[in-house]
ZAGULUM-208566 format. One record per residue (C-alpha): residue in one letter; x, y, z; residue number from 1. Coordinates in Angstrom, 2 decimals. Layout:
A;X;Y;Z;NUM
...
***
This chain:
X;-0.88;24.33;4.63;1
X;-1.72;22.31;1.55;2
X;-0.44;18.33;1.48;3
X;1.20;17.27;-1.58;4
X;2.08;13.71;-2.78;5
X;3.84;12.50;-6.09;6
X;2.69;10.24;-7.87;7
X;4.05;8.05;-11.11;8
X;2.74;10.11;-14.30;9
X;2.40;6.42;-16.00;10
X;1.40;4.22;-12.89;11
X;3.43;0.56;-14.30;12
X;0.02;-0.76;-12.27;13
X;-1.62;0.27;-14.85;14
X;-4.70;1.61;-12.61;15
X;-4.96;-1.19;-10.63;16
X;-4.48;0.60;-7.22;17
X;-1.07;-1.18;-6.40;18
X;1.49;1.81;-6.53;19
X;2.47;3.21;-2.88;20
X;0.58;6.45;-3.49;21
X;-2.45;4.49;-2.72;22
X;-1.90;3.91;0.23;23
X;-1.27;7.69;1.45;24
X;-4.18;8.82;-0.64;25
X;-6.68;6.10;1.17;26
X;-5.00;7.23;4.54;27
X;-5.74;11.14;3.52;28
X;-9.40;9.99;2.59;29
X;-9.83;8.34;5.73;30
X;-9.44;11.03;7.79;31
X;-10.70;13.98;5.44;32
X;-7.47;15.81;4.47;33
X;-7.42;17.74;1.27;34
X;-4.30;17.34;-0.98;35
X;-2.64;17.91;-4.21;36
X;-0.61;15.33;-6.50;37
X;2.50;16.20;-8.27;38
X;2.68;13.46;-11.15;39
X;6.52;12.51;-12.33;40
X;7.97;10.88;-15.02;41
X;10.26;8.18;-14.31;42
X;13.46;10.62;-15.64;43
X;11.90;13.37;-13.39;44
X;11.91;10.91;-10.23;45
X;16.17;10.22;-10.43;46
X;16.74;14.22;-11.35;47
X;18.13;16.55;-8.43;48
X;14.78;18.03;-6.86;49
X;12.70;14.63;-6.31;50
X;15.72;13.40;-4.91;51
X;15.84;15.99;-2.42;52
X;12.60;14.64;-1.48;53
X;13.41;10.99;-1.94;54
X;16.95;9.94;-1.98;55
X;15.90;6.73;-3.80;56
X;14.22;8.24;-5.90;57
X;10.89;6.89;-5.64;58
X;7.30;7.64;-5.27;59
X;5.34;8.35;-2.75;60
X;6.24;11.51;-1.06;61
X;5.07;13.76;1.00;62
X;5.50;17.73;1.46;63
X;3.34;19.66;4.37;64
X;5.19;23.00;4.79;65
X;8.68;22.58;5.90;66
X;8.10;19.18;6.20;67
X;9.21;16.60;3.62;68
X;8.57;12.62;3.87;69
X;9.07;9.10;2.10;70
X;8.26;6.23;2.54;71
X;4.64;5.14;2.45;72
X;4.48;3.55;5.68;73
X;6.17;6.28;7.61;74
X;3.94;8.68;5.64;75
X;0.47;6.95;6.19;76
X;2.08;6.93;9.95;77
X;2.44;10.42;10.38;78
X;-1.22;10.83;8.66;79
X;-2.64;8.83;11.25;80
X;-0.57;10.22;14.26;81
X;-2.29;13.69;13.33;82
X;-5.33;12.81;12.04;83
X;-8.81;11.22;13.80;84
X;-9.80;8.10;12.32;85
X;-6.74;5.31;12.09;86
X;-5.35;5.10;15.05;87
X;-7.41;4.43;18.43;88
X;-7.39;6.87;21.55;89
X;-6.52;3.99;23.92;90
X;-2.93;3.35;24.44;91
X;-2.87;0.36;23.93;92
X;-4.91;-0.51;20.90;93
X;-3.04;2.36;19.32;94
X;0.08;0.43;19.96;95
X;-1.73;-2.68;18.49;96
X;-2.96;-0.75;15.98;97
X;1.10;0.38;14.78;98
X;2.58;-2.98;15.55;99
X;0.30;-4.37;12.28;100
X;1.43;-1.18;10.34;101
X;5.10;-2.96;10.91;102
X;3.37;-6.19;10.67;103
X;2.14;-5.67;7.44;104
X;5.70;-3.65;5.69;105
X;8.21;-6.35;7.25;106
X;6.89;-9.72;7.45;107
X;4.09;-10.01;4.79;108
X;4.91;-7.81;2.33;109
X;8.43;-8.83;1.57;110
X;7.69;-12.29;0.19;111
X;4.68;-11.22;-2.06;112
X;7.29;-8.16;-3.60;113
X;9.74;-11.03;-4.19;114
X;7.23;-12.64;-5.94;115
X;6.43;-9.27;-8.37;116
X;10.13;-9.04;-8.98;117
X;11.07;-12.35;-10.15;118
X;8.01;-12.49;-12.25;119
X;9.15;-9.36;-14.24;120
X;12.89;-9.62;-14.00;121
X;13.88;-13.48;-13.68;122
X;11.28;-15.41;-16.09;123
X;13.45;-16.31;-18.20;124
X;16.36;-18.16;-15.62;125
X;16.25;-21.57;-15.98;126
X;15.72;-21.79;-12.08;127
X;12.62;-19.43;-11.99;128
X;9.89;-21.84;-11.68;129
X;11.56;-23.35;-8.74;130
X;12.09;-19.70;-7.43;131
X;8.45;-18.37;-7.90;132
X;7.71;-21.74;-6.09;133
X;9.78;-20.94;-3.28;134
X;8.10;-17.40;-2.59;135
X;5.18;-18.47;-3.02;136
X;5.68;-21.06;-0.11;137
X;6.93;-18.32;1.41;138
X;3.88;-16.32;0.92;139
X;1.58;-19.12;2.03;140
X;3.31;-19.38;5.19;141
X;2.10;-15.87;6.10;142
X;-1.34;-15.65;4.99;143
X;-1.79;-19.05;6.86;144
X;-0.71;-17.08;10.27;145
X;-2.32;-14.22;9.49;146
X;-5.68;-15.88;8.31;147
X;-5.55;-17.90;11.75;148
X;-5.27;-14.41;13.51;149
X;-7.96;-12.94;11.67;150
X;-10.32;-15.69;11.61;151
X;-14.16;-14.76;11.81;152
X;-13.19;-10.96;12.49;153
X;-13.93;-7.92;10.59;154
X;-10.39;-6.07;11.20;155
X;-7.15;-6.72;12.57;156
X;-8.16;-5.23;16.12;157
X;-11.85;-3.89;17.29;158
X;-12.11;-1.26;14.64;159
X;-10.39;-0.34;11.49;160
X;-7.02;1.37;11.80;161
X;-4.03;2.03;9.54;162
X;-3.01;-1.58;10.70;163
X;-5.97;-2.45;8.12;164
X;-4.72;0.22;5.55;165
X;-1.56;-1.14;5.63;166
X;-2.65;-4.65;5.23;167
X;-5.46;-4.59;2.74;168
X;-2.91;-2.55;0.71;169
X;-0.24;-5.67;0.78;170
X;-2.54;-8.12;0.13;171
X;-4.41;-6.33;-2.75;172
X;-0.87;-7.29;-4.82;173
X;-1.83;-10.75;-4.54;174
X;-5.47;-10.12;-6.29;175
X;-4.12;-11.24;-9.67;176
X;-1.98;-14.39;-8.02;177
X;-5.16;-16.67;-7.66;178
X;-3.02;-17.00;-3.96;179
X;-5.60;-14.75;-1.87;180
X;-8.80;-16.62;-3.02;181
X;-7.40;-19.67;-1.18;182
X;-8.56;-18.02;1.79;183
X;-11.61;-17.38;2.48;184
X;-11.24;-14.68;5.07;185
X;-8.60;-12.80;3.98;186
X;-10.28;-12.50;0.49;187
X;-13.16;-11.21;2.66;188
X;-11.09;-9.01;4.46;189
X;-10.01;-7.02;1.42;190
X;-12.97;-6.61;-0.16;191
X;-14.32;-5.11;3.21;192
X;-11.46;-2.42;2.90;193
X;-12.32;-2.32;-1.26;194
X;-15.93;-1.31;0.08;195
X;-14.82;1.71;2.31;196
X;-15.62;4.94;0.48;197
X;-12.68;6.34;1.32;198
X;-10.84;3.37;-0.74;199
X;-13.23;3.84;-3.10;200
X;-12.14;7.70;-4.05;201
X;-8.45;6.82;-3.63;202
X;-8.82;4.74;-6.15;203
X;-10.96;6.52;-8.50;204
X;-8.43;9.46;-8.09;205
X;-5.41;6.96;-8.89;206
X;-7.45;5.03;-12.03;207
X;-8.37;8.96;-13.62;208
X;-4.33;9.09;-13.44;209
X;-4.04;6.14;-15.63;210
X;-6.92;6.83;-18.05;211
X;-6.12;10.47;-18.53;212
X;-2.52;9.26;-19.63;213
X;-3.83;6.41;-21.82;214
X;-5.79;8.87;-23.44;215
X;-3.37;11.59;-23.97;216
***
């Protein structure tokens, strides 16, 4: 049966790799899986059929069949719960492996989307300097842990997993923030997951998206 995802028509990322489809296409790449992307406006994503698919009407989804998913973690999940190649055999680094999935959706990502938020929709409060300041303290806190974890290793765990996928793809929102070069390893870390060819068509796939509607 033939995977499809949705994706936005006109990514606001602007080909940068940062929208959630990313994240499902790198997973797909990873472990070989041919699919198909259904591209939506933003009117078509709060109409009656993508909502059937996603009540909040958002992108990514994902249709197999029968089966229809959101959500990009629980989507890259299910990938790599049927798929060779992101999460280990043994039991336990396959639990490791989807504790840093969780890891990477509820602890780190929250402060670094609170930071995207109020730099689009509260710049001009009086109180947003002290606000962005705030999150980004926040956001420090986290990459300090995590770059004490990480420290002189390659990955998360022994080998590359959707724990990684997951990660990389937070941290890659922070590229722009001049936050992520403080650290040395973590920078490092990313660009290790940038370098991965299946990254690399994932993101090819999503930037062709962009140009081909900058173009049109």
């Amino acid at each position: 049966m033939t995977i499809t995802i949705t994706a936005f028509e006109k990514s606001p990322d602007r080909g940068r790799g940062l929208a959630r489809d990313m994240r499902v296409r790198w997973a797909l790449e990873e472990v070989g899986e041919p699919y198909e992307v259904r591209l939506l406006s933003f009117k078509a994503m709060k109409e009656p059929a993508h909502l059937a698919l996603h009540p909040f009407g958002q992108i990514p989804t994902y249709e197999e069949g029968d089966l229809a998913l959101f959500e990009s973690g629980s989507i890259v999940f299910h990938i790599a719960e049927r798929h060779a190649g992101l999460l280990p055999d043994a039991a336990s680094a396959r639990a490791r492996a989807i504790t840093w999935m969780f890891a990477a959706l509820s602890t780190v990502e929250p402060p670094i989307i609170d930071r995207a938020t109020a730099r689009i929709q509260e710049r001009d409060q009086i109180w947003y300097e002290q606000r962005l300041s705030m999150v980004d303290q926040r956001i420090r806190q986290r990459l300090n842990e995590l770059s004490r974890y990480l420290g002189s290793a390659d990955w998360l765990d022994e080998a590359f997993s959707a724990g990684d996928l997951m990660m990389i793809s937070v941290l890659l929102r922070l590229k722009d923030s001049g936050i992520l070069q403080d650290y040395h390893n973590l920078s490092a870390y990313v660009a290790r997951g940038e370098a991965r060819p299946a990254y690399k068509r994932a993101f090819e796939a999503q930037l062709a998206v962009f140009t081909a509607a900058s173009t049109a």
